[in-house]
N, C-alpha and C positions, 0 to 999 in steps of 0.2 A: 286405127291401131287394133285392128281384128287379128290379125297375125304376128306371131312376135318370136323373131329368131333370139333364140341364146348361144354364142360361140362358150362351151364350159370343159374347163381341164380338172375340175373340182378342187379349186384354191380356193380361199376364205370370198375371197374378193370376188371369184365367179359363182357363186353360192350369193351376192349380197345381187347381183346382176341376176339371177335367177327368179330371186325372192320378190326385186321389182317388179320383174316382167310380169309376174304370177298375180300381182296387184294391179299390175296393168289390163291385164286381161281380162280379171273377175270384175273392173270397174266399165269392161265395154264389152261385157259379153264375148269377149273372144278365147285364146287359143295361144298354147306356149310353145314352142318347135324347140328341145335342146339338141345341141349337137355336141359328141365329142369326137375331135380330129385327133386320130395318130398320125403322125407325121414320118414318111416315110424314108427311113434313112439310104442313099443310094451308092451305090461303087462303080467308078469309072475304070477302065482296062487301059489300056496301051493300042489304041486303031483297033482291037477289035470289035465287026460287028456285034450289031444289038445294044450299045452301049447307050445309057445306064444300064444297069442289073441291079436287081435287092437279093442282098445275100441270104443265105439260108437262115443263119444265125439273127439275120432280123425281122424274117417271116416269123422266128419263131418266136422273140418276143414280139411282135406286134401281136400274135395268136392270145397271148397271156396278159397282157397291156388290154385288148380288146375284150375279155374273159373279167376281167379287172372291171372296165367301166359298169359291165351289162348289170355286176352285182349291184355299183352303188347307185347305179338306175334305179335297179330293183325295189332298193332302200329308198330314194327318194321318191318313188311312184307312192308306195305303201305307205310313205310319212304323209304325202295329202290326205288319205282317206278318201272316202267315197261321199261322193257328190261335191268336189273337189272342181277347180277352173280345169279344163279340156289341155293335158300334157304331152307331148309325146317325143320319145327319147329316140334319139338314132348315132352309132357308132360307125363313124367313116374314116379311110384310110388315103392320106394325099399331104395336098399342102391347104391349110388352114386358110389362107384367106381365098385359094380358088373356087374349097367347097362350099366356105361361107357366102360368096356372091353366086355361086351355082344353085345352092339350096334359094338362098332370095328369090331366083329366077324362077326353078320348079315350081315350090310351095306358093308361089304367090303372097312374099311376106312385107305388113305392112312396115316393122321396124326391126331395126336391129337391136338390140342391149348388150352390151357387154364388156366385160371390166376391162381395165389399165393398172399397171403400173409403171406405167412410161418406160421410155430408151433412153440414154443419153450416150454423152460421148461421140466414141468412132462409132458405137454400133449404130447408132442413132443414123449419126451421119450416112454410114453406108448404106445397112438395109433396112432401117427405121423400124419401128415396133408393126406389129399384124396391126393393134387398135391403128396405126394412123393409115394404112393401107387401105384396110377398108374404109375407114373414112372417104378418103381422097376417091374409090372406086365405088362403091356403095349405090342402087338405083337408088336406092331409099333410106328415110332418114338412120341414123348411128346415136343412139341414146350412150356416151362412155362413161363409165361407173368410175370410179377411185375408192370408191368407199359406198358406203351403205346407204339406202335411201330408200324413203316411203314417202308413200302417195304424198301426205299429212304434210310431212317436209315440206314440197316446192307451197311457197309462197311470192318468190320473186322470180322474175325472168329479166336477166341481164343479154339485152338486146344491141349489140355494138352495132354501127353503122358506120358509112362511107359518103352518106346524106344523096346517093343518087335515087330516081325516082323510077327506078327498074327493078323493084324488089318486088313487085306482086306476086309472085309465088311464094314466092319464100314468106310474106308477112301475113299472109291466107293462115299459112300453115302455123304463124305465130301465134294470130288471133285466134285458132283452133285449141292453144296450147291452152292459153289463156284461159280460154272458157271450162277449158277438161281440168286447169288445176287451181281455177277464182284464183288469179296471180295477177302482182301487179307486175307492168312491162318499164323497166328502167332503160330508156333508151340511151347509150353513150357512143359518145364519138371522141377520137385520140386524135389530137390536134398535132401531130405529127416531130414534134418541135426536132433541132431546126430545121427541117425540110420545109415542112409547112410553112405558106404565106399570108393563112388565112389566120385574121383577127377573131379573137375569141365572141365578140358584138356578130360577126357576120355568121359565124356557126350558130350562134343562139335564134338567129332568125330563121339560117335552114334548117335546123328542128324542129324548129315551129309549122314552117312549110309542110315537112317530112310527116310532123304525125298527122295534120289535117288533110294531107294529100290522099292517106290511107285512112281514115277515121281512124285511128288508136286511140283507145276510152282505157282510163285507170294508168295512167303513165308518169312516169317524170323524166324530164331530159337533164343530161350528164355531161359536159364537157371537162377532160382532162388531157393532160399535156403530158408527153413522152417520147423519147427517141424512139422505144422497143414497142411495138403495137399489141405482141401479145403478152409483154410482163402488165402495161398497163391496162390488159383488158382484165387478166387474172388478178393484179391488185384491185382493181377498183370490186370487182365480183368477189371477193375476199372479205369487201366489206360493209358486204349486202347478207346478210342471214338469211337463210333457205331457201338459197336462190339457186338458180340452172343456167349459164350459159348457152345462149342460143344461138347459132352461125351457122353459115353459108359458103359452101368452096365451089370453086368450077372443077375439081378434081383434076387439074394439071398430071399427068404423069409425061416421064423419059426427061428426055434433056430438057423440056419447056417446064418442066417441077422443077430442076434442080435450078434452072434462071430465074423463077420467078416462084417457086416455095406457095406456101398458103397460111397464112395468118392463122385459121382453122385448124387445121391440122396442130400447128405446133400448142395452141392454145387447150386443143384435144388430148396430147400427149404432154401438158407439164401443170394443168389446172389441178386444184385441190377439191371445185369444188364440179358438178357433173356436169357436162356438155353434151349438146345436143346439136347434129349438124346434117346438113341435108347439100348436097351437091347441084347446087340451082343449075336451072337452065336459062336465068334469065339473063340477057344482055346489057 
């Protein structure tokens, strides 16, 4: 976590996603990337070429919008002071989540942080919020804020599972988590109900399997019952104190997202408490 993208519009909430990363950085020696995206408003014609166009009228507030951010840069540059974690502010013009996975690419960055305040409804449903986009696209992990949080905080890591033995990547990265924030790891698994056919006695044994298969040291394992996968991951994480959700998406997009969704994702966009997810590539 040497590198740390901040997506920031300078809302309360993107100021709390700032303030983390800046903690994040100064506890490993790294480096803060913000960005602020204008997003660019476009005008369609009737078949003529060159179409889209941006019209004059929104050149000209992007010009002012842009003239806007550079100040409270400005301000927030000069509120570190000097000898201050390693910041650097940059003002881009597009769509928000292309430049966010674009900058990932360039800079070489190892996380992402950045706030939510969820979608719901049709909007949800149609074009879903930026936070779950990147998510689901993301090379690298997606730290989602809701609220405020410091180092101090994470003392627990709410770790859901599926109990397959194909998660080595993804529990490297947990055990990493772990040692960076002395947390203990609540491993839970959602027994599916009634889908599921599996006896509450047989999950307690593949947990058991599941943490010695990986060595997990400081643990406790969790089984709870649910039709919804992620109200019950969000409830149980609800009632764990200063804890982090941690998950794993294969980042479905097109029509194979809307068939088969991500557990991740929606638990990313309706949790209370901060979620952290990484788009495995394991099998």
């Amino acid at each position: 976590m040497k590198k740390i993208l901040v997506p920031f519009d300078f809302s309360v909430v993107a100021h709390h996603a700032y303030q983390f990363a800046c903690e994040i950085a100064v506890a490993n020696d790294g480096e803060v990337h913000v960005i602020h995206v204008v997003e660019v408003q476009y005008l369609f014609g009737n078949g003529m070429p060159g179409q889209p166009y941006v019209a004059f009228d929104s050149v000209h507030t992007i010009t002012e919008i842009s003239r806007d951010a550079e100040d409270e840069f400005r301000k927030m540059a000069e509120a570190l002071g000097p000898g201050a974690t390693k910041v650097k502010y940059s003002i881009k013009t597009g769509s928000l989540t292309d430049l966010i996975l674009k900058t990932v690419t360039e800079e070489n960055i190892d996380l992402v942080v950045m706030a939510t305040s969820g979608a719901h409804g049709l909007k949800k449903f149609f074009i879903g919020s930026n936070t779950e986009k990147v998510v689901r696209m993301s090379p690298v992990p997606v730290f989602v804020l809701p609220k405020a949080l410091h180092l101090k905080d994470v003392r627990n890591i709410v770790l859901p599972t599926c109990l397959d033995l194909t998660q080595g990547e993804l529990i490297k990265k947990v055990q990493a988590m772990q040692q960076f924030f002395d947390a203990v790891i609540h491993v839970l698994y959602v027994n599916n109900f009634p889908t599921s056919l599996i006896r509450d006695e047989e999950v307690e044994v593949s947990l058991n399997d599941f943490v010695k298969f990986y060595g997990l040291t400081k643990y406790t394992l969790n089984i709870r019952r649910g039709a919804d996968l992620d109200g019950a991951i969000i409830r149980f994480a609800g009632k764990v104190p200063h804890s982090i959700i941690v998950m794993s998406t294969h980042g479905y997009q097109g029509f194979k997202h809307l068939l088969r969704g991500s557990v991740a994702e929606d638990v990313a966009n309706h949790a209370v408490e901060p979620v952290w997810t990484y788009v495995s590539q394991d099998e």
